[in-house]
GUPAGU-479802 format. One record per residue (C-alpha): residue number from 1; x, y, z. Coordinates in pm, 1 decimal, padded with zeros to 6 digits. Layout:
N
    i        px        py        pz
  NUM         X         Y         Z
...
//
This chain:
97
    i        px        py        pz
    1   01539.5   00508.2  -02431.7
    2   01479.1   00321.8  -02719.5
    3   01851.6   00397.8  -02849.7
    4   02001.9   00223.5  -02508.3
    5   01799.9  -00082.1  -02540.2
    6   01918.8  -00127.3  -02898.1
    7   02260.7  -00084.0  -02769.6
    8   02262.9  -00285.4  -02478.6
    9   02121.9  -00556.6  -02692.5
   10   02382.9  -00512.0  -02962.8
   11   02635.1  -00523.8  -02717.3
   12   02537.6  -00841.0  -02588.8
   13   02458.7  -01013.8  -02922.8
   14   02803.8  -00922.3  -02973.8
   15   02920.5  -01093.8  -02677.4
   16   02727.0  -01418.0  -02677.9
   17   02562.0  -01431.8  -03032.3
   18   02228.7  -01426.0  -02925.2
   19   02039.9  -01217.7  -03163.4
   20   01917.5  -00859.6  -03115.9
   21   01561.5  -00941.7  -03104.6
   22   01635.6  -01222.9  -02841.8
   23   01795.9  -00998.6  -02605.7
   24   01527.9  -00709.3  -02621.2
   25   01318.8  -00977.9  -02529.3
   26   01502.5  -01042.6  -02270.9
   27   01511.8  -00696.9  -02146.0
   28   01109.3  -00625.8  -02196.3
   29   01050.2  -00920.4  -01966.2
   30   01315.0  -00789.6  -01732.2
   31   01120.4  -00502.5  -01684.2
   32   00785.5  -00611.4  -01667.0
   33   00863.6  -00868.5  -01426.1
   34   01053.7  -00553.5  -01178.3
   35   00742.3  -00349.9  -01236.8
   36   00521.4  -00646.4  -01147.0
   37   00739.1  -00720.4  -00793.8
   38   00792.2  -00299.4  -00735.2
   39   00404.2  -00267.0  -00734.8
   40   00352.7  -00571.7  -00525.8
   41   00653.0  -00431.8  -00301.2
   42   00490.1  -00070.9  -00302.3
   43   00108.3  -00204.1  -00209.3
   44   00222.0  -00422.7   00115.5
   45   00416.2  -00144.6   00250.6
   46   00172.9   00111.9   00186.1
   47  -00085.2  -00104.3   00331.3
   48   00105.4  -00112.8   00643.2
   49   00162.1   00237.4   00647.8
   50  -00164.5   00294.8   00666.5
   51  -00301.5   00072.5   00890.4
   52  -00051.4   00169.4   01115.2
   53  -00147.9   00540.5   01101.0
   54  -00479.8   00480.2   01151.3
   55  -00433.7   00260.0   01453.8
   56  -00238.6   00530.5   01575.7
   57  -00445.2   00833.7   01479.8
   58  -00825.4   00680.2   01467.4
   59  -01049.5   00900.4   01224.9
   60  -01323.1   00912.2   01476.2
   61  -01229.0   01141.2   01839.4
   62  -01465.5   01133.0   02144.1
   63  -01586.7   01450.9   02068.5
   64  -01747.5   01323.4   01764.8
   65  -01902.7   01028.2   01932.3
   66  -02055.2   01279.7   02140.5
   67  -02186.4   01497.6   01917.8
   68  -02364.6   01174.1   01747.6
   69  -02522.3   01072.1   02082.9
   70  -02585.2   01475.1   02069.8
   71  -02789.6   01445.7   01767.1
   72  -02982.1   01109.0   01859.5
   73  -03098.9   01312.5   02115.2
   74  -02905.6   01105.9   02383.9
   75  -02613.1   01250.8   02666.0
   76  -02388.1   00948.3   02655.3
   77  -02205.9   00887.6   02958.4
   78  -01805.0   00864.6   02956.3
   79  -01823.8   00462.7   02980.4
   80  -02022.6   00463.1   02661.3
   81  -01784.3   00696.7   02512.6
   82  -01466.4   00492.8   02604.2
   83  -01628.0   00179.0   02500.6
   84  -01711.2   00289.0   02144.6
   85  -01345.8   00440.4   02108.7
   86  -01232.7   00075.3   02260.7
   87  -01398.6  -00109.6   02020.2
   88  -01287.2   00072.9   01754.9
   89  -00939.3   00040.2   01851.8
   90  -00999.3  -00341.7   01918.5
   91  -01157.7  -00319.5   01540.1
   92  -00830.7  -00168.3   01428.9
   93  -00606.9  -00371.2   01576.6
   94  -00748.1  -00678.1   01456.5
   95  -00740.6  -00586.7   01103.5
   96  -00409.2  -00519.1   01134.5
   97  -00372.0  -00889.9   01197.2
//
């Protein structure tokens, strides 16, 4: 890797008589800055990814939200249930925002 870098800068010191040094410089900073905007690219897509899948496919079901009210010692009726899934989608969705 090394070996292309030199080359590529000795080809262009060649070319416009900028030293060596000054172009590998130039090429270190090249790559840093595309590895800077790549992971800020990569973070706000995955970050939509995700929130997307999860507004999609929410990590809580009614069954579970029964089984809680099951183990609070409480039946819960179907309103409650669809209200607790409906605020969590409304929760969600406003994130998402």
């Amino acid at each position: 890797m090394l070996d292309i870098i030199l080359y590529v800068a000795q080809s262009a010191n060649e070319a416009s008589g900028l030293s060596t040094s000054t172009w590998i410089g130039i090429l270190v900073a090249v790559l840093v800055v595309g590895l800077v905007i790549g992971a800020i690219i990569g973070f706000k897509v995955s970050n939509k990814i995700t929130k997307k899948k999860l507004e999609e496919n929410p990590p809580i079901t009614e069954e579970q939200i029964r089984a809680m009210y099951a183990q609070m010692g409480r039946k819960p009726s179907e309103q409650q249930v669809r209200q607790i899934m409906n605020n969590f989608k409304r929760k969600v969705k406003d994130d998402n925002k």
